[in-house]
C-alpha positions as protocol buffer text, in pm:
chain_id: "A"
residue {
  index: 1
  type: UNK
  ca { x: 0 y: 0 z: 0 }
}
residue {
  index: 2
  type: UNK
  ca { x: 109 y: 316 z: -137 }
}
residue {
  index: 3
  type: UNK
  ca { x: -9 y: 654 z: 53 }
}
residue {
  index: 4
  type: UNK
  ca { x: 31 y: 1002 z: -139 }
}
residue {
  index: 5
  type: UNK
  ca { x: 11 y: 1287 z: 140 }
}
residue {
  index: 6
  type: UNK
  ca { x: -184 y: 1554 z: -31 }
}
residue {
  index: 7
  type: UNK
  ca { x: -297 y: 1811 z: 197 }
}
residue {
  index: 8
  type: UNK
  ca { x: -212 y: 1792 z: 615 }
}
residue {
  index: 9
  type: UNK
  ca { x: -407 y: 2159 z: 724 }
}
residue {
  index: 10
  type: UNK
  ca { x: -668 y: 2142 z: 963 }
}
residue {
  index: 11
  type: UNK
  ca { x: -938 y: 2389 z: 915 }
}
residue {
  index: 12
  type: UNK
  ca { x: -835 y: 2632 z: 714 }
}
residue {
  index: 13
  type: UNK
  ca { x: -544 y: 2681 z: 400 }
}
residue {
  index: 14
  type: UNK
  ca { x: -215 y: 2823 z: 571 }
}
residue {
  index: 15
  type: UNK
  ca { x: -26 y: 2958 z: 254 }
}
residue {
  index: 16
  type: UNK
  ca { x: 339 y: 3149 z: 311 }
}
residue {
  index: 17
  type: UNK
  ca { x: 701 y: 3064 z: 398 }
}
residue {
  index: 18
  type: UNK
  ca { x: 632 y: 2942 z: 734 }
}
residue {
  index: 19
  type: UNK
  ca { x: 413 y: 2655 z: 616 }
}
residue {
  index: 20
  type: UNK
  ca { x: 665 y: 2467 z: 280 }
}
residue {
  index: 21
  type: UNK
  ca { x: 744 y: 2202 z: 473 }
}
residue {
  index: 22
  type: UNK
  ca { x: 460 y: 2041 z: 609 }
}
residue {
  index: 23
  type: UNK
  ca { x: 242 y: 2190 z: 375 }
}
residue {
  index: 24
  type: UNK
  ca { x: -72 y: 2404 z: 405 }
}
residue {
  index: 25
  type: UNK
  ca { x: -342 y: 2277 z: 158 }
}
residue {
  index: 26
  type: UNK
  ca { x: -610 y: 2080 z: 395 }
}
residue {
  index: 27
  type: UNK
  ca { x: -719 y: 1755 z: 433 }
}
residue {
  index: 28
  type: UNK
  ca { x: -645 y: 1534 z: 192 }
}
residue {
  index: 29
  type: UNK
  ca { x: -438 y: 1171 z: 134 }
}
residue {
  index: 30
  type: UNK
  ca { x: -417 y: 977 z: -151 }
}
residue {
  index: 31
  type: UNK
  ca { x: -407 y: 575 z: -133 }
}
residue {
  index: 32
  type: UNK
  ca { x: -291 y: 336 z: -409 }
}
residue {
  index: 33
  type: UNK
  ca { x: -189 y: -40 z: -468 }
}
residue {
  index: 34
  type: UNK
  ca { x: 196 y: -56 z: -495 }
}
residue {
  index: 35
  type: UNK
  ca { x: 316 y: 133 z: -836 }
}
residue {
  index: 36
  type: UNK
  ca { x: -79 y: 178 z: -966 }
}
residue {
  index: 37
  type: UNK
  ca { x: -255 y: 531 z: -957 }
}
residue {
  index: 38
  type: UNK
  ca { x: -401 y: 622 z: -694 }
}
residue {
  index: 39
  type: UNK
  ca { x: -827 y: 521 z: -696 }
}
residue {
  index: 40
  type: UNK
  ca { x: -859 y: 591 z: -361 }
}
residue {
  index: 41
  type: UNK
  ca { x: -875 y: 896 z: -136 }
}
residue {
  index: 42
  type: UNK
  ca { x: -932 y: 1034 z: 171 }
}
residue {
  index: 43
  type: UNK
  ca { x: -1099 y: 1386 z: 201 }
}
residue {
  index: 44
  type: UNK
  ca { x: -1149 y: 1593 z: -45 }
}
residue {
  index: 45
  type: UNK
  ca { x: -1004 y: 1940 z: 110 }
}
residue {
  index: 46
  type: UNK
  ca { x: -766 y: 2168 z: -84 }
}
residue {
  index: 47
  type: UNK
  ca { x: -492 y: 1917 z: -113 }
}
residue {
  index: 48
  type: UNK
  ca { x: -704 y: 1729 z: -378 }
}
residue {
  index: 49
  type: UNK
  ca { x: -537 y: 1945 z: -624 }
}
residue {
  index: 50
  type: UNK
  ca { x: -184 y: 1837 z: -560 }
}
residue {
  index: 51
  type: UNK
  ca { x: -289 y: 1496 z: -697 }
}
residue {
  index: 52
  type: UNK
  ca { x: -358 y: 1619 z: -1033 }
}
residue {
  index: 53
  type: UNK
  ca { x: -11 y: 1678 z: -1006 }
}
residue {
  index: 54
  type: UNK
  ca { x: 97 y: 1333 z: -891 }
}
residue {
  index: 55
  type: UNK
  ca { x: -72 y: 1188 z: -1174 }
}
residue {
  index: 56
  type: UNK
  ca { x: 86 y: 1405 z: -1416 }
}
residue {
  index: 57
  type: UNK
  ca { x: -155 y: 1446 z: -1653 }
}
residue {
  index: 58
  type: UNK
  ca { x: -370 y: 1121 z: -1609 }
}
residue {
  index: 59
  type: UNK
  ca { x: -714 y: 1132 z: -1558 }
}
residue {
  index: 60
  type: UNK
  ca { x: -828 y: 990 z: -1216 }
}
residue {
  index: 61
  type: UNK
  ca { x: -1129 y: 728 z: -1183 }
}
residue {
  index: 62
  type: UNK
  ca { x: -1211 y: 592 z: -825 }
}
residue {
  index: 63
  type: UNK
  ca { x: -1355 y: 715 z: -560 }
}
residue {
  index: 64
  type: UNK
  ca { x: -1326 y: 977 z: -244 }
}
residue {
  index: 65
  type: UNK
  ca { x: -1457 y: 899 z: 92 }
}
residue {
  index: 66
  type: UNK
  ca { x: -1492 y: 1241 z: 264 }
}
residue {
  index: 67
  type: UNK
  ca { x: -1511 y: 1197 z: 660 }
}
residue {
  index: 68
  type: UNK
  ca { x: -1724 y: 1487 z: 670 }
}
residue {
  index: 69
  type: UNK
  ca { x: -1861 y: 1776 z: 541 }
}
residue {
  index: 70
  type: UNK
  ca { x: -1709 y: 2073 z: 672 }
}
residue {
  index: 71
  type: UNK
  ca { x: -1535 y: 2334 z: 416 }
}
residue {
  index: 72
  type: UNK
  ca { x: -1167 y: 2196 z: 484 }
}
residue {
  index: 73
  type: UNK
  ca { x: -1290 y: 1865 z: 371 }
}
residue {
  index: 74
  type: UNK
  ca { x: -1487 y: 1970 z: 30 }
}
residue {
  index: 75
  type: UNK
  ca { x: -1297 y: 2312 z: -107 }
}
residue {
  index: 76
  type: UNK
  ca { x: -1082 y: 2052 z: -341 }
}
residue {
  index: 77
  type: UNK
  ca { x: -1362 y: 1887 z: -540 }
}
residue {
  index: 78
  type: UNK
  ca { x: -1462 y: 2176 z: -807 }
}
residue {
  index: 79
  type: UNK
  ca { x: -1088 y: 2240 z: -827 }
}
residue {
  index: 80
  type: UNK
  ca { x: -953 y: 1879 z: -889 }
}
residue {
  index: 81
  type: UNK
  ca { x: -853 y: 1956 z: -1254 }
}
residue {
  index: 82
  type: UNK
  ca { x: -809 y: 1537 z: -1307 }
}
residue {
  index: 83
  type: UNK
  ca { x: -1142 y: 1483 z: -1192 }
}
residue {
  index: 84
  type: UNK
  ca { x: -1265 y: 1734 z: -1407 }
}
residue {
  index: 85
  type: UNK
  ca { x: -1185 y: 1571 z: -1762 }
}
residue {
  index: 86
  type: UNK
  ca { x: -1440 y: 1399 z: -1997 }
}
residue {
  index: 87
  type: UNK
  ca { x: -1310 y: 1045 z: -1960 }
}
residue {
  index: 88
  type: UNK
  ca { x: -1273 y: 1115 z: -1565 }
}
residue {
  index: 89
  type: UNK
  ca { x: -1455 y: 887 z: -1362 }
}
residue {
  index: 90
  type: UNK
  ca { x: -1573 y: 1017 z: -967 }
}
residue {
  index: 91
  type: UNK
  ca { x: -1753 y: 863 z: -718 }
}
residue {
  index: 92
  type: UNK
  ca { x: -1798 y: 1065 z: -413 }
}
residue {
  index: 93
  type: UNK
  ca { x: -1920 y: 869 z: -81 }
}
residue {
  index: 94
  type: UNK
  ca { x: -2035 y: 1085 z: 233 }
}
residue {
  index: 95
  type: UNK
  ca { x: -2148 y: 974 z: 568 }
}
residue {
  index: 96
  type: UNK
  ca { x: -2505 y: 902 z: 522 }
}
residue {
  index: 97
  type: UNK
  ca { x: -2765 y: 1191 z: 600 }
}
residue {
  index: 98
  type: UNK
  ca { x: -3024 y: 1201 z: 386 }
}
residue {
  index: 99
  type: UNK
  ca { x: -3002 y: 1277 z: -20 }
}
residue {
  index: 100
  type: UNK
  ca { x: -2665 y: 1290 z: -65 }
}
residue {
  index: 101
  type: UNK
  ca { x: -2631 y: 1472 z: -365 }
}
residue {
  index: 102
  type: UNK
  ca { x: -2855 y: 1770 z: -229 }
}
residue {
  index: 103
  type: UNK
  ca { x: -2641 y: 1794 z: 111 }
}
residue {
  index: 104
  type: UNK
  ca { x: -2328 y: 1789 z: -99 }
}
residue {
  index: 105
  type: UNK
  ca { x: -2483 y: 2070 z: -334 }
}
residue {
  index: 106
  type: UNK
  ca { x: -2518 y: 2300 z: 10 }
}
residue {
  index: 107
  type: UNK
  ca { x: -2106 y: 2303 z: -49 }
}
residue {
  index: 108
  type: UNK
  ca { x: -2094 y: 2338 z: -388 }
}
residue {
  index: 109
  type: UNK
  ca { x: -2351 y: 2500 z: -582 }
}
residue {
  index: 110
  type: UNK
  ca { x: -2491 y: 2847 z: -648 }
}
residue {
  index: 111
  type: UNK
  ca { x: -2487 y: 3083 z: -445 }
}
residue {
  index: 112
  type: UNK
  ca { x: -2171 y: 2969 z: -246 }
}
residue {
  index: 113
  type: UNK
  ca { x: -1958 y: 2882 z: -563 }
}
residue {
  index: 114
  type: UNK
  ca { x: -2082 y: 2895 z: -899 }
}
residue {
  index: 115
  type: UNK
  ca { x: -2011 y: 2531 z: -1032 }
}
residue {
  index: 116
  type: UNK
  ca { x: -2204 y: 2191 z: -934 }
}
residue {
  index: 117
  type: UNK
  ca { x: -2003 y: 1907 z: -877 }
}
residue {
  index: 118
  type: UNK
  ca { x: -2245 y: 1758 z: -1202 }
}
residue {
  index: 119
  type: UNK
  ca { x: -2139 y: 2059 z: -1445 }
}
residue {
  index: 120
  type: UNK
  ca { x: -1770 y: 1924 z: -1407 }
}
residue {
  index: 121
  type: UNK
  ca { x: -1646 y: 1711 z: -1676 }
}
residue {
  index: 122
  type: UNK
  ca { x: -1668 y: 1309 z: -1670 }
}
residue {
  index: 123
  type: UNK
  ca { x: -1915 y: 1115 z: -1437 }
}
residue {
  index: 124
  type: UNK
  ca { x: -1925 y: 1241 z: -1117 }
}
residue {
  index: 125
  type: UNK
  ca { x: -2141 y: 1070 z: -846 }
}
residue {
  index: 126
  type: UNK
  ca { x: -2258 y: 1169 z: -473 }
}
residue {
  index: 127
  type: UNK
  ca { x: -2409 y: 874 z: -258 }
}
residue {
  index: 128
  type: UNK
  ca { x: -2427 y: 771 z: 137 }
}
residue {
  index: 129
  type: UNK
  ca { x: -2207 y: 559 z: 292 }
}
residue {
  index: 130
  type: UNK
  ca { x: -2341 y: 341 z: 592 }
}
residue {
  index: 131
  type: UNK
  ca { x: -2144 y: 273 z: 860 }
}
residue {
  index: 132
  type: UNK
  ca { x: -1928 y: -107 z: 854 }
}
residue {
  index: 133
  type: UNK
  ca { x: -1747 y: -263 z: 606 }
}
residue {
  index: 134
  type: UNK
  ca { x: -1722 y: -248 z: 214 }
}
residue {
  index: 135
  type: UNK
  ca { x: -1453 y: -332 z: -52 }
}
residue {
  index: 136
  type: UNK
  ca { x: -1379 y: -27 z: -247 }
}
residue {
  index: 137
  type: UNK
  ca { x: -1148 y: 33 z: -531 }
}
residue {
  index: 138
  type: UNK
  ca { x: -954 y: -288 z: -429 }
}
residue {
  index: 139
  type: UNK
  ca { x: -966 y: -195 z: -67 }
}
residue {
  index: 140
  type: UNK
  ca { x: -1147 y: -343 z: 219 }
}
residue {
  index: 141
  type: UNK
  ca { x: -1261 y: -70 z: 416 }
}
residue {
  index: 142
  type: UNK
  ca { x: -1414 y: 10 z: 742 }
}
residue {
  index: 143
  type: UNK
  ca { x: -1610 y: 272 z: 852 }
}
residue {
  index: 144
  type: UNK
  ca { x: -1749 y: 428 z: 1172 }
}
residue {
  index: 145
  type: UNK
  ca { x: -1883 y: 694 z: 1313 }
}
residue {
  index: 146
  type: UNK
  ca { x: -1682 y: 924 z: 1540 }
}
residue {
  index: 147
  type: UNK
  ca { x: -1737 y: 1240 z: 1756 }
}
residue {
  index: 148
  type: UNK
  ca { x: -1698 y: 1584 z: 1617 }
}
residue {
  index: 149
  type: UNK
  ca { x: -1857 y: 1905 z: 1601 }
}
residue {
  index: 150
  type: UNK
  ca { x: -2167 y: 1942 z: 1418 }
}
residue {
  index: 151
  type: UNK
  ca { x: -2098 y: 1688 z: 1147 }
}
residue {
  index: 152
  type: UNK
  ca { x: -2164 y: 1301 z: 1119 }
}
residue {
  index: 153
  type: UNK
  ca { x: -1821 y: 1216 z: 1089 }
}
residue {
  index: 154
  type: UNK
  ca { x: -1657 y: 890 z: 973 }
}
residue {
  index: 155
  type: UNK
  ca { x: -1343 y: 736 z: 1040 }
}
residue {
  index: 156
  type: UNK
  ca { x: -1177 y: 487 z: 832 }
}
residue {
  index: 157
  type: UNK
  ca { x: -948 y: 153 z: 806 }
}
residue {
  index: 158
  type: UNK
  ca { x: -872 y: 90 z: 529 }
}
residue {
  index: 159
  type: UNK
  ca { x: -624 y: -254 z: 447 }
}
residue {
  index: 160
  type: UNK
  ca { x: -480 y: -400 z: 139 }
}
residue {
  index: 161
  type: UNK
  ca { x: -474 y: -747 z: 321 }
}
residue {
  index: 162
  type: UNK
  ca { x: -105 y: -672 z: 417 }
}
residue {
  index: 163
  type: UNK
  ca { x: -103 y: -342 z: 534 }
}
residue {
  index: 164
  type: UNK
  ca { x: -349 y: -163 z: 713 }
}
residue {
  index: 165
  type: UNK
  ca { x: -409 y: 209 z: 834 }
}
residue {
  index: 166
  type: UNK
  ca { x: -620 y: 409 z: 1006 }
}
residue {
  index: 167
  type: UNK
  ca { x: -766 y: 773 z: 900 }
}
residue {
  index: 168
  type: UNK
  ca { x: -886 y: 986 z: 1174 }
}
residue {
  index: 169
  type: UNK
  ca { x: -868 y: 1358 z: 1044 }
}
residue {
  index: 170
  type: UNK
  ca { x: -1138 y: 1527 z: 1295 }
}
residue {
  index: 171
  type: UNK
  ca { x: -1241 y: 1356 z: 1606 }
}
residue {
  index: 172
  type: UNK
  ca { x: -1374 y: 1515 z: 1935 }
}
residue {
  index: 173
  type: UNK
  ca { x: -1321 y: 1209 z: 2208 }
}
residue {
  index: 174
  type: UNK
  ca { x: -1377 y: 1491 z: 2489 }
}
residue {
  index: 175
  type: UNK
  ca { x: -1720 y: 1537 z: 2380 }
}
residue {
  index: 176
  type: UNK
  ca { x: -1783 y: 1118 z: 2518 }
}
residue {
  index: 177
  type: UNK
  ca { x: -1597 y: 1174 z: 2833 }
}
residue {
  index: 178
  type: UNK
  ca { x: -1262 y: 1338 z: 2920 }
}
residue {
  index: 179
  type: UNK
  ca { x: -1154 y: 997 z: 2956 }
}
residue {
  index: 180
  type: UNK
  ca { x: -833 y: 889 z: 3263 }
}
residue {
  index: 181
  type: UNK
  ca { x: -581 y: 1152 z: 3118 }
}
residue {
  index: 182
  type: UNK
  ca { x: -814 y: 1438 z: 3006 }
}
residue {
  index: 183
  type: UNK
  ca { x: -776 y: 1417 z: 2656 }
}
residue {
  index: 184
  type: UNK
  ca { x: -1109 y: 1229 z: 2591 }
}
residue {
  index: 185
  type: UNK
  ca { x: -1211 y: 858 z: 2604 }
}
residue {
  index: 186
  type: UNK
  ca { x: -1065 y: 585 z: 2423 }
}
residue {
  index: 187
  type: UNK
  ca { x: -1410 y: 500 z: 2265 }
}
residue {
  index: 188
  type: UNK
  ca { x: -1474 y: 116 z: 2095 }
}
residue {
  index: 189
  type: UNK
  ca { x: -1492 y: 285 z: 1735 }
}
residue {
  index: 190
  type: UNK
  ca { x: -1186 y: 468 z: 1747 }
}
residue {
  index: 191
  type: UNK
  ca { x: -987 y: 175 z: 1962 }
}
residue {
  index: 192
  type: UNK
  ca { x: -1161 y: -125 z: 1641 }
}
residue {
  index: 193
  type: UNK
  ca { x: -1016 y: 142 z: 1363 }
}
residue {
  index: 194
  type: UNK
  ca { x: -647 y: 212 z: 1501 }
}
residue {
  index: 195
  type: UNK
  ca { x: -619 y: -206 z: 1618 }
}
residue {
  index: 196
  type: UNK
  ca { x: -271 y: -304 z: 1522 }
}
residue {
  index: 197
  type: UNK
  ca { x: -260 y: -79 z: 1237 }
}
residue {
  index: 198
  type: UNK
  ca { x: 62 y: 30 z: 1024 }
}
residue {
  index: 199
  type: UNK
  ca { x: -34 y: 356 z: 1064 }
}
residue {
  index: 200
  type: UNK
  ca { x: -271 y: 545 z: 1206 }
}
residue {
  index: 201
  type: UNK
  ca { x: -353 y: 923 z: 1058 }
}
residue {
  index: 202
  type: UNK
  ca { x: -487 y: 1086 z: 1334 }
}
residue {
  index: 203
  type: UNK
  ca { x: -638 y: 1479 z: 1451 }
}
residue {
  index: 204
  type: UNK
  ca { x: -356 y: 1637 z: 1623 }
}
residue {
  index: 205
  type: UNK
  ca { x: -458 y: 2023 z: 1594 }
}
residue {
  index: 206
  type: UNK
  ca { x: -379 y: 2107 z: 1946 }
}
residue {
  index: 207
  type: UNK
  ca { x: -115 y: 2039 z: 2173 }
}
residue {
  index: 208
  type: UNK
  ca { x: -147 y: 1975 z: 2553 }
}
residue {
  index: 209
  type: UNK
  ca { x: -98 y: 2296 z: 2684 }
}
residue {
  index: 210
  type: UNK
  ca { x: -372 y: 2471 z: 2392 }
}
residue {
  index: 211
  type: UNK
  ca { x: -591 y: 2227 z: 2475 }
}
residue {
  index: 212
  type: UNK
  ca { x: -774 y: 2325 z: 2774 }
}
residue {
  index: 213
  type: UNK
  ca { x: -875 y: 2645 z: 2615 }
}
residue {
  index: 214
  type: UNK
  ca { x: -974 y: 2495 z: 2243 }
}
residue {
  index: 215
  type: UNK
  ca { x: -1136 y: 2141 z: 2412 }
}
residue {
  index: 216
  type: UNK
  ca { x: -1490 y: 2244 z: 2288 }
}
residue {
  index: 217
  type: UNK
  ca { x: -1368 y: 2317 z: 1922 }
}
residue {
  index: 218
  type: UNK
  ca { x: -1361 y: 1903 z: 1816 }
}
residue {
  index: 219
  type: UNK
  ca { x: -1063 y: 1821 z: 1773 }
}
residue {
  index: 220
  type: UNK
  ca { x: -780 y: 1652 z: 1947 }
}
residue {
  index: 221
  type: UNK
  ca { x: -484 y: 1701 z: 2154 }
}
residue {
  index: 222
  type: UNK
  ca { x: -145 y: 1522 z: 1980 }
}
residue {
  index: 223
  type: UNK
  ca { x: -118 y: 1308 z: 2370 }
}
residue {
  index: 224
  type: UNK
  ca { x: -476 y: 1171 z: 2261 }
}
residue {
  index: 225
  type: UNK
  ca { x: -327 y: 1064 z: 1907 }
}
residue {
  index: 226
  type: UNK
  ca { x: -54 y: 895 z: 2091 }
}
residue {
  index: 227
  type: UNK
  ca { x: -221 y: 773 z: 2318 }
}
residue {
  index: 228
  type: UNK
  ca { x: -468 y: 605 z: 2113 }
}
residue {
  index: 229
  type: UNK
  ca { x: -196 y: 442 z: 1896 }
}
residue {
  index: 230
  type: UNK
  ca { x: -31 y: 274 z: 2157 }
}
residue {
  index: 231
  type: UNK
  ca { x: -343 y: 184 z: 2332 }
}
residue {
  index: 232
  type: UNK
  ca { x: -472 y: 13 z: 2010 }
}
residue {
  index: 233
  type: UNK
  ca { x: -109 y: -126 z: 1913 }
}
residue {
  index: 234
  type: UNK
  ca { x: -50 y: 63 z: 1641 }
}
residue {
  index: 235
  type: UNK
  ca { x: 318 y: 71 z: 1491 }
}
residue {
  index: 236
  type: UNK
  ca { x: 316 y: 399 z: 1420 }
}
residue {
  index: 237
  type: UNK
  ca { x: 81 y: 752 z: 1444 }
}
residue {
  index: 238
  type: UNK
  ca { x: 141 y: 1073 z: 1233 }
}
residue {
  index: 239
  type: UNK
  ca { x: 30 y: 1383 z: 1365 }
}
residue {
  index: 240
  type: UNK
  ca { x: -240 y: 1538 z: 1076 }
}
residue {
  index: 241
  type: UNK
  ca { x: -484 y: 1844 z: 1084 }
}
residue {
  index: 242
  type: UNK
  ca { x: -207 y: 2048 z: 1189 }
}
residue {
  index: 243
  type: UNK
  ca { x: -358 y: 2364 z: 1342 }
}
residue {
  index: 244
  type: UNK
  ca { x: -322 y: 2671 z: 1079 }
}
residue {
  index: 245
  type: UNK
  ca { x: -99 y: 2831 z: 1283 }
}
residue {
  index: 246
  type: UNK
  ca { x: 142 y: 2566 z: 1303 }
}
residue {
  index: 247
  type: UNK
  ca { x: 477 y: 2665 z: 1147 }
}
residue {
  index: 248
  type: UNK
  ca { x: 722 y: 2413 z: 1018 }
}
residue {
  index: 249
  type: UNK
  ca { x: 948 y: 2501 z: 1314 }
}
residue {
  index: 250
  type: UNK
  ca { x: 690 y: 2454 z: 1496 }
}
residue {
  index: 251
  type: UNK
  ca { x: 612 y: 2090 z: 1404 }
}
residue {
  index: 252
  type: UNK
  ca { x: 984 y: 2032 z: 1406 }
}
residue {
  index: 253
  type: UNK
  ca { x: 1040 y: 2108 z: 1776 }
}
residue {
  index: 254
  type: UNK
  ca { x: 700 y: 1872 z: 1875 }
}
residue {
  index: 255
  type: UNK
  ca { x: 875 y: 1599 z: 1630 }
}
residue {
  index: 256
  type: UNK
  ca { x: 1183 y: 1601 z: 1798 }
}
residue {
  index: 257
  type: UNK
  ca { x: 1045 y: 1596 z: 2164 }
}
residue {
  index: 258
  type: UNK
  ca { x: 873 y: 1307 z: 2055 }
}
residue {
  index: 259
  type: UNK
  ca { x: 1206 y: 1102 z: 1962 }
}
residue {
  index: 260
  type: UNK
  ca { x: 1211 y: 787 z: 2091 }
}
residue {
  index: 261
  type: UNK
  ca { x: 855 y: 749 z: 2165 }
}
residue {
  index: 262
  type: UNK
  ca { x: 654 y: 425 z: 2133 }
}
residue {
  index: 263
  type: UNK
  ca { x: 481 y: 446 z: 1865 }
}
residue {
  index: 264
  type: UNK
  ca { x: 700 y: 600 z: 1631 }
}
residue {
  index: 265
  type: UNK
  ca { x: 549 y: 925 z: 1594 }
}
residue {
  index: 266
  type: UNK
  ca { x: 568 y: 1135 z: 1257 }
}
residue {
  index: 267
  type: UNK
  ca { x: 400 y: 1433 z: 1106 }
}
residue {
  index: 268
  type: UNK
  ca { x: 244 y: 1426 z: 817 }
}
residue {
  index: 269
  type: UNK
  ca { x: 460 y: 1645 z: 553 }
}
residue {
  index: 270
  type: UNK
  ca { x: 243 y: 1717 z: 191 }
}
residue {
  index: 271
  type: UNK
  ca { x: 397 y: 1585 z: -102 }
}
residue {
  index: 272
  type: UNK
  ca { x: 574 y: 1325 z: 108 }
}
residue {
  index: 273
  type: UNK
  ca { x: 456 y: 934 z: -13 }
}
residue {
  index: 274
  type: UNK
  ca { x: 485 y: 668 z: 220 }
}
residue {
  index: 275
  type: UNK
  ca { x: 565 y: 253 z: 95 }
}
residue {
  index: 276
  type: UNK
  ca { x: 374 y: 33 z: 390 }
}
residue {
  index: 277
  type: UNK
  ca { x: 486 y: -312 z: 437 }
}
């Protein structure tokens, strides 16, 4: 299993010097089968345009599993320019609420932005997801709810039958409990996505000493990330959603006070692509 890191921002675009690093497009990671393109992806947030670049100049047919539908999460769709050709084939899956295709048009439709996602190019589709298991694009994939603000929000595990990870972008565990270390509970969906993963891709917009201020904004604290991957025996957890104010000096200093911790602890750089076992 092949991951392309396409966008890492949490919340908002951070554009400038201080962000080149680690990258400041938003949510957004690319999955693919050894040396194949890429037909899956997570999120569809303003890092869904750097993939147009990674396929350099092919047209992209799969499917994108957004987690939710908050702006970070959706800005990328209109603008994915491989998406957007006549051969292009897109299939959009959303947590289910409803008809999918109107809920999805509240993002991107008149009078917000002036294209619908069916006035692109190609065959673009909108439907639910329900909750538990499907295969997808080659993939066996899990999904389940999780706590954030104001959103049904999914996460996901998705495997390869070798290699496994698991995609937690936005997730709230304070809002369940402030569970034994104050960083929220260690909830049964969260605990059955991260079990034994690779990797797990996890919220880390705050760190502890933001966090009592910001607990109410649903997201998590980068203890609760690590904490969650060692709990669930996960090899490794990269730090994603980085807060918009988080420089890449910033996210240096955190990744170096984290040397040596178990699990290995990374943070997720865009542009970088990561080879699982």
């Amino acid at each position: 299993m092949r991951l392309l890191i396409c966008g890492t921002r949490g919340s908002t675009p951070s554009p400038g010097a201080a962000f080149i690093r680690y990258g400041g497009q938003t949510s957004c990671i690319a999955v693919a089968h050894d040396d194949d393109d890429p037909h899956l992806v997570l999120d569809g947030g303003t890092g869904l345009r750097r993939l147009t670049t990674f396929l350099e100049g092919r047209t992209f047919n799969g499917t994108i599993l957004v987690g939710h539908l908050h702006w970070d999460h959706t800005h990328g769709l209109p603008f994915f320019r491989a998406g957007d050709q006549p051969d292009a084939r897109v299939h959009v899956l959303i947590p289910s609420q409803g008809d999918a295709s109107a809920v999805m048009a509240r993002a991107v439709s008149p009078p917000h932005f002036p294209v619908r996602l069916e006035e692109l190019r190609g065959t673009w589709t909108v439907e639910n997801l329900e909750p538990g298991e499907n295969d997808i694009e080659g993939f066996h994939v899990t999904s389940l709810d999780i706590p954030h603000k104001l959103s049904r929000t999914y996460g996901f595990r998705v495997s390869d039958g070798t290699s496994a990870i698991a995609y937690m972008s936005d997730h709230w565990p304070t809002s369940i409990g402030p569970g034994v270390d104050g960083f929220g509970e260690y909830h049964d969906n969260a605990l059955a996505l991260a079990e034994g993963v690779d990797m797990l891709i996890h919220d880390a917009q705050y760190t502890s000493e933001e966090f009592p201020s910001r607990a109410d904004f649903g997201h998590s604290a980068m203890e609760y990330a690590i904490g969650l991957g060692r709990k669930a025996g996960a090899k490794a957890v990269m730090l994603y959603h980085h807060d918009p104010d988080r420089t890449d000096d910033d996210l240096d200093r955190i990744v170096t006070s984290l040397n040596g911790t178990k699990p290995r602890v990374y943070a997720a750089a865009e542009g970088s692509v990561i080879e699982l076992p």
